[in-house]
Structures are given as structure tokens and as C-alpha cells.
C-alpha positions as CSV (number, residue, x, y, z in Angstrom):
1,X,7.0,3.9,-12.4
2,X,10.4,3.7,-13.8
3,X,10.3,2.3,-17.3
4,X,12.6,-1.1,-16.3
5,X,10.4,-1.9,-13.3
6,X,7.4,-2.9,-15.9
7,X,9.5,-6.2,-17.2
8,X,9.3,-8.3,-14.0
9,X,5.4,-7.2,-14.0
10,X,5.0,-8.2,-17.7
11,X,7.7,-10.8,-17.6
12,X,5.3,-12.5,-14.6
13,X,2.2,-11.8,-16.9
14,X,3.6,-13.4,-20.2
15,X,4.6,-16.2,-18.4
16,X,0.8,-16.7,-16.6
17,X,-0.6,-16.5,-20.2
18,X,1.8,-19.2,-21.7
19,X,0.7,-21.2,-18.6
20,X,-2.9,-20.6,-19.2
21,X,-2.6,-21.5,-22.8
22,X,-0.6,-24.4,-22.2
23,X,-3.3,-26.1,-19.5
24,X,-6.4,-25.1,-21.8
25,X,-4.8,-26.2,-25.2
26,X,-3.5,-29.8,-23.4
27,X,-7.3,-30.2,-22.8
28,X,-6.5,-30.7,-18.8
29,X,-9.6,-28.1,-18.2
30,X,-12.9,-28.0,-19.9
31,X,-13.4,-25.7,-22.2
32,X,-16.3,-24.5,-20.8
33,X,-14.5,-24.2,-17.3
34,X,-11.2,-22.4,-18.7
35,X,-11.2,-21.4,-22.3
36,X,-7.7,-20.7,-24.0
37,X,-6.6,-16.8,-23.7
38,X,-6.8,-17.4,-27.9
39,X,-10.2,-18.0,-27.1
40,X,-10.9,-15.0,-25.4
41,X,-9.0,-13.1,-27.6
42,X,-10.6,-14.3,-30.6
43,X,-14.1,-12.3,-28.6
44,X,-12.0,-9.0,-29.0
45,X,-11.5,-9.7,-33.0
46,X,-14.9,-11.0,-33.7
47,X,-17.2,-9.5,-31.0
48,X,-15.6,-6.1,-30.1
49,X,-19.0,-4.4,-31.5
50,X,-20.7,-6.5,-29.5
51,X,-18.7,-5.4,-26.5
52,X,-18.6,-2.1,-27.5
53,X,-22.4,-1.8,-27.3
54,X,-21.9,-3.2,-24.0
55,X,-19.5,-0.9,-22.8
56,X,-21.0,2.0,-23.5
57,X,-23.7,2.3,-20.8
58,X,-21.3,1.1,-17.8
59,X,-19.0,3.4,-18.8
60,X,-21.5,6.4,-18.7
61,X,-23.0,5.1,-15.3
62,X,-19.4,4.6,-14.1
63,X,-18.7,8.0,-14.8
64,X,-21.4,9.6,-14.1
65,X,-21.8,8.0,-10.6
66,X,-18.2,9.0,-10.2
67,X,-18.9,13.3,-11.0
68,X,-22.2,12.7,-8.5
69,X,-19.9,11.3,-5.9
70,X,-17.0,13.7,-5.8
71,X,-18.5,16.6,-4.4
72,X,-20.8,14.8,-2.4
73,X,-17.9,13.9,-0.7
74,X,-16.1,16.9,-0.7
75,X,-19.0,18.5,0.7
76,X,-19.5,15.7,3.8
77,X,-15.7,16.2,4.5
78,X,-15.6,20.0,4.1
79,X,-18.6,19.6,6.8
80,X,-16.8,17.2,8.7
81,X,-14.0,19.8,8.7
82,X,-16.0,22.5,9.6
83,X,-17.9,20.9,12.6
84,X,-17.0,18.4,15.3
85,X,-20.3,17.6,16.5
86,X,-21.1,17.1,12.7
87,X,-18.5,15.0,12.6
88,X,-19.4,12.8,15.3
89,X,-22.8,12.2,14.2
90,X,-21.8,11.9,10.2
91,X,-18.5,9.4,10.7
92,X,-20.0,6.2,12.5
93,X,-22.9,6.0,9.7
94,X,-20.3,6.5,6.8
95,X,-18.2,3.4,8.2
96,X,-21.8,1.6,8.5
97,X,-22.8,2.5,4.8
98,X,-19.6,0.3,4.0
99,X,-20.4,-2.5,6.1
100,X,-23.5,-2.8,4.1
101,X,-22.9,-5.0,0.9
102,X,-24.4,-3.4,-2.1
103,X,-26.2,-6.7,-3.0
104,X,-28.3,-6.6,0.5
105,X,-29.7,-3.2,-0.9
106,X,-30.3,-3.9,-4.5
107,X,-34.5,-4.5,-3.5
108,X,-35.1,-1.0,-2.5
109,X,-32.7,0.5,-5.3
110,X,-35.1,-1.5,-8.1
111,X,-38.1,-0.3,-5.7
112,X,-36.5,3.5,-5.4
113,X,-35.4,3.7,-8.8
114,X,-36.4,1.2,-11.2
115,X,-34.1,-1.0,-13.9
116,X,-32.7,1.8,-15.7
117,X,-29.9,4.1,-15.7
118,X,-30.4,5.9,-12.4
119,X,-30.3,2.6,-10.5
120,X,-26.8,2.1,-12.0
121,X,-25.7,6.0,-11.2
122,X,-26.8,5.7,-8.1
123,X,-25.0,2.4,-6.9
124,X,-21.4,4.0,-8.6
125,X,-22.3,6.9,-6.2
126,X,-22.7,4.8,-3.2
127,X,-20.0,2.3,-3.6
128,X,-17.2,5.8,-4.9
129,X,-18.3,8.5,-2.3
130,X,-16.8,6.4,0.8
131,X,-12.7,6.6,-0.4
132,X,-13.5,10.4,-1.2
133,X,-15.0,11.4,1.7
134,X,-12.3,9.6,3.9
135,X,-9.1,10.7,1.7
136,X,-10.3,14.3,1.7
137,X,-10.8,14.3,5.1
138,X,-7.8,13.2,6.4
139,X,-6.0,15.2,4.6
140,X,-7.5,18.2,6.3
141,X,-6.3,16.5,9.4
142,X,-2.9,16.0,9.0
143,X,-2.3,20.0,8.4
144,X,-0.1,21.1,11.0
145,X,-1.8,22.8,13.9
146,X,0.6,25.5,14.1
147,X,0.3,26.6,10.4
148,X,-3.1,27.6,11.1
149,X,-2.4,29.3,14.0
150,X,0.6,31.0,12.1
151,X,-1.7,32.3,9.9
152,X,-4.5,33.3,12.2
153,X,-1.7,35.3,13.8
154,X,-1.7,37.3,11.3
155,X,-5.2,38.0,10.8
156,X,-6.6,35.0,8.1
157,X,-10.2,34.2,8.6
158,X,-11.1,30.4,8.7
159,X,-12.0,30.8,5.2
160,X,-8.4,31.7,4.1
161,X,-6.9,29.0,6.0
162,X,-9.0,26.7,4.3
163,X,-8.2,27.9,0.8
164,X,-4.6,29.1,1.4
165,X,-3.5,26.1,3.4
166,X,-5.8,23.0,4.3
167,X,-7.1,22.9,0.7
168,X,-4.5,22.3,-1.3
169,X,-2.5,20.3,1.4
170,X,-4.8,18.0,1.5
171,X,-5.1,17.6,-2.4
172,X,-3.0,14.1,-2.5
173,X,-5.1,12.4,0.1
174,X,-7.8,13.4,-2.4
175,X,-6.4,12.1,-4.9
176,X,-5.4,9.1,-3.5
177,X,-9.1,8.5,-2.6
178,X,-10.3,9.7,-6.2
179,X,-8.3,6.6,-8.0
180,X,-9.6,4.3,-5.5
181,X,-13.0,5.7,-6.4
182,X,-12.4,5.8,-10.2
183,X,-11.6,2.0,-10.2
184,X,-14.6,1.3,-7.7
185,X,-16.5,3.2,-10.2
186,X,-16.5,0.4,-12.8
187,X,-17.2,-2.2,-10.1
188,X,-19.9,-0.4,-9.1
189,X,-21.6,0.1,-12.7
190,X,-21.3,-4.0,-13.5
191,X,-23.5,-4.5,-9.6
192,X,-25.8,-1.8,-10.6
193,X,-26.1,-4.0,-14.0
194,X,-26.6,-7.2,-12.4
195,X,-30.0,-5.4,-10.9
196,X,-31.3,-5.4,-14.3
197,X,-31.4,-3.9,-17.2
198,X,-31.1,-3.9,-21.3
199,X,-27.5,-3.6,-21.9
200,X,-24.0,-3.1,-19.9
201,X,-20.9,-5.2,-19.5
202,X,-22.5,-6.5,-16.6
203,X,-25.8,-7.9,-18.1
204,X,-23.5,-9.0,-21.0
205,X,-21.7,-11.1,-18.2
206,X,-25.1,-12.3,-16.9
207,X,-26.2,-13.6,-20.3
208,X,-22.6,-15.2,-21.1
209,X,-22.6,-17.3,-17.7
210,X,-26.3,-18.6,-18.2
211,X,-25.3,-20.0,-21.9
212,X,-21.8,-21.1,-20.5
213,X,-19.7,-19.3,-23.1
214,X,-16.9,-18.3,-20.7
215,X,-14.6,-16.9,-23.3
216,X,-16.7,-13.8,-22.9
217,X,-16.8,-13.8,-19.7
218,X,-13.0,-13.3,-19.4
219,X,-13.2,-10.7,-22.2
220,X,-15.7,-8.9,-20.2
221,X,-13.5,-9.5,-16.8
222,X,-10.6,-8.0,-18.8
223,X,-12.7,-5.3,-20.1
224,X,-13.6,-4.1,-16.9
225,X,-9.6,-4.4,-15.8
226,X,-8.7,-2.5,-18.7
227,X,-11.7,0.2,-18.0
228,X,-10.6,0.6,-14.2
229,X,-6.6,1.2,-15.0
230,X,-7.9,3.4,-17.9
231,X,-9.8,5.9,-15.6
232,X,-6.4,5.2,-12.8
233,X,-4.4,6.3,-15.1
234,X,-6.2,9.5,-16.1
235,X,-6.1,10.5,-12.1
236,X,-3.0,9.8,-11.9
237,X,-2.0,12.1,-15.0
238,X,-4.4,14.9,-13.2
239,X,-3.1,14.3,-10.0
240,X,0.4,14.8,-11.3
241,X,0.0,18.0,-13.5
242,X,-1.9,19.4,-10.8
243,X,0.2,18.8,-7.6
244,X,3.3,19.5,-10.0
245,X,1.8,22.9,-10.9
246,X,1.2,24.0,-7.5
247,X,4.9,23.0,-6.3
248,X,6.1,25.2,-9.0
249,X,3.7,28.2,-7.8
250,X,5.3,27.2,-4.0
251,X,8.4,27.5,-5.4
252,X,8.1,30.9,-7.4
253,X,6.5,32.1,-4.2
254,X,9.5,31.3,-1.8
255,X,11.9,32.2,-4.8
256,X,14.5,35.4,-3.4
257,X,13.4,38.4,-4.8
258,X,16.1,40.9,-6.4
């Protein structure tokens, strides 16, 4: 994003924040109902080790769950790929798993797997391996019929057209489902917390909504915000130096010769 482009955005922001403070600080709202951004702010300054402590374990179960669910993807959509009939029978239960609210499962994931951290790993996994699956295999897809058989033509295996060709064309899909995963990934840590457990953002959410101290549930709300554009933001810089790098090599490659 062009750099003038973030004013309207921020402009729009600054502008919500003055409202906020305006309504909380003129006493139109409960404190306990909406608390001053100053208030939440003032959680940052004297909490943050508090929230850092907190912090901690979602982000290892968010990332965690997220490395468990990217080849676990890859390899259902490689399959998928591979294999109508695998296809056919794997598709309809991946658009089911979704249908299924994470909630409606959390018995058997506390009867599977207990309170700790492997409950929370495993609900990143399940809520992040869905966009990856999908975005990788579309991309596989959308490669153009007659590239492949261009290069069967000339004597490529199925294996090389994979690598050589529906691989890397169908890296930005991947990508696109890999930062809808990565921000997922957080989502899925705090409902994996709600479950149970000792510590997390989302248990410290839990404990701040039972003693009504809203304040920190906004700062945990913006923590988690800030988390999920944090881990966006690294795809996007991976997704960027990698696709960028293989245009140059594409380029090099189709370069004249002299």
C-alpha cells in the first residue's frame, strides 16, 4: 500500500478514538460498559508484564498450530491434485469441517486432549488448515491445461510438471490462504484458551469479563489485533521476497542470450 493511502485509514481511526474518548470521558457510558481508550491504554503502561505473560502461550499455540497446519494442507491439496476420486471423497468433508463451529467440539478436544497446550495446538490447526488446503488447491487449478500438455510434449513426467510449472504458479493462491490462516491462527489460540487452561490472552480475557474490568478486555482485543496484522505482515514480506525472486529467475530465464 502506497504510503498516502494510510491517512484516510488513520485519519478514520484518530477520529473513532477522539469519539470514543469523548462519549466515555462525558460519562454517557458506564465505565464498566465502555472504558476510555486512556483507560485501556493506561493497561499497556502498568500491566504490559502482565500481558506479556499472557501472550506468551497464545502466541506459541498460534504458531505452532499454524507450522502443524501448513503441510497438512499442502499435503491434502497435493492429494487432491494428484487424485480425482481422492478429491471427491476428501472435498465435501473439508467444507463440512467448516460448517462445524469450533465451540460444538470443544467436549471431545478436553476429552481427546486435556487442558493444556495440545488442546490449544490442535484447535489453531483445525480452524488454519481449511484457507491452506483451499488456496493451494486452486491454485493448481487455474494452471493452464495446455502448459502441461506443452511440456508433456516434450517428455516431462507428472512430477516435473508439478515442480517446474503447477508449483510455483500456484504459490500466490498459497499465500493468499497462508495470511488468512496466520490471522485465524490467533483466533484460534484465544477458543483453544477459552477450553481451559492456566494462562493465555484468552483465559486472561475470561478472568477480566468475570471481575468486570473491561479496560483489559479491550487491551487484550487490541492485543490480539495487533498479534494477527503482526503475523500478516510477516506473510506478506515472505510472500513478496519470494514471488519477487522467482519473477527475477523467470526473467533471467527468458532473457536473449548473446
Amino acid at each position: 500500500m502506497k504510503k498516502h493511502n494510510w491517512l484516510l485509514p488513520l485519519g478514520f481511526g484518530l477520529l473513532l478514538m477522539a469519539l470514543w474518548q469523548f462519549i466515555a470521558t462525558k460519562g454517557y457510558v458506564a465505565p464498566w460498559i465502555l472504558p476510555s481508550p486512556w483507560d485501556v491504554l493506561k493497561v499497556f503502561i502498568f500491566r504490559h508484564q502482565l500481558l506479556v505473560h499472557h501472550l506468551k502461550p497464545s502466541l506459541i499455540a498460534a504458531l505452532s498450530g499454524l507450522m502443524i497446519s501448513i503441510p497438512a494442507g499442502a499435503l491434502i491439496a497435493i492429494g487432491m491434485d494428484a487424485s480425482k476420486a481422492l478429491k471427491q471423497i476428501l472435498y465435501p468433508y473439508l467444507l463440512i469441517s467448516q460448517t462445524v463451529p469450533i465451540i460444538a467440539i470443544a467436549p471431545l478436544i478436553i476429552i481427546w486432549l486435556g487442558y493444556g497446550i495440545a488442546a490449544k495446538i490442535f484447535t489453531v490447526a483445525l480452524v488454519c488448515f481449511f484457507p491452506i488446503t483451499v488456496g493451494l488447491y486452486d491454485g493448481f487449478t487455474q494452471v493452464n491445461i495446455e502448459q502441461i500438455r506443452l511440456m508433456k510434449s516434450f517428455g516431462a513426467s507428472a512430477y516435473k510438471c508439478f515442480i517446474h510449472l503447477k508449483l510455483p504458479a500456484s504459490l500466490p493462491q498459497f499465500f493468499t490462504g497462508l495470511r488468512l490462516a496466520a490471522t485465524y491462527s490467533v483466533m484460534g489460540a484465544i477458543i483453544g484458551e477459552w477450553l481451559g487452561g492456566s494462562a493465555g490472552l484468552g483465559i486472561y480475557m475470561t478472568r477480566a469479563t468475570k471481575s468486570f474490568q473491561t479496560a483489559d478486555v479491550f487491551a487484550v482485543i487490541f492485543s490480539v489485533i495487533l498479534l494477527s496484522m503482526l503475523l500478516f505482515g510477516a506473510i506478506s514480506l515472505l510472500d513478496r521476497l519470494l514471488l519477487s525472486s522467482r519473477r527475477q529467475q523467470q526473467d533471467e530465464y527468458l532473457e536473449p542470450k548473446h
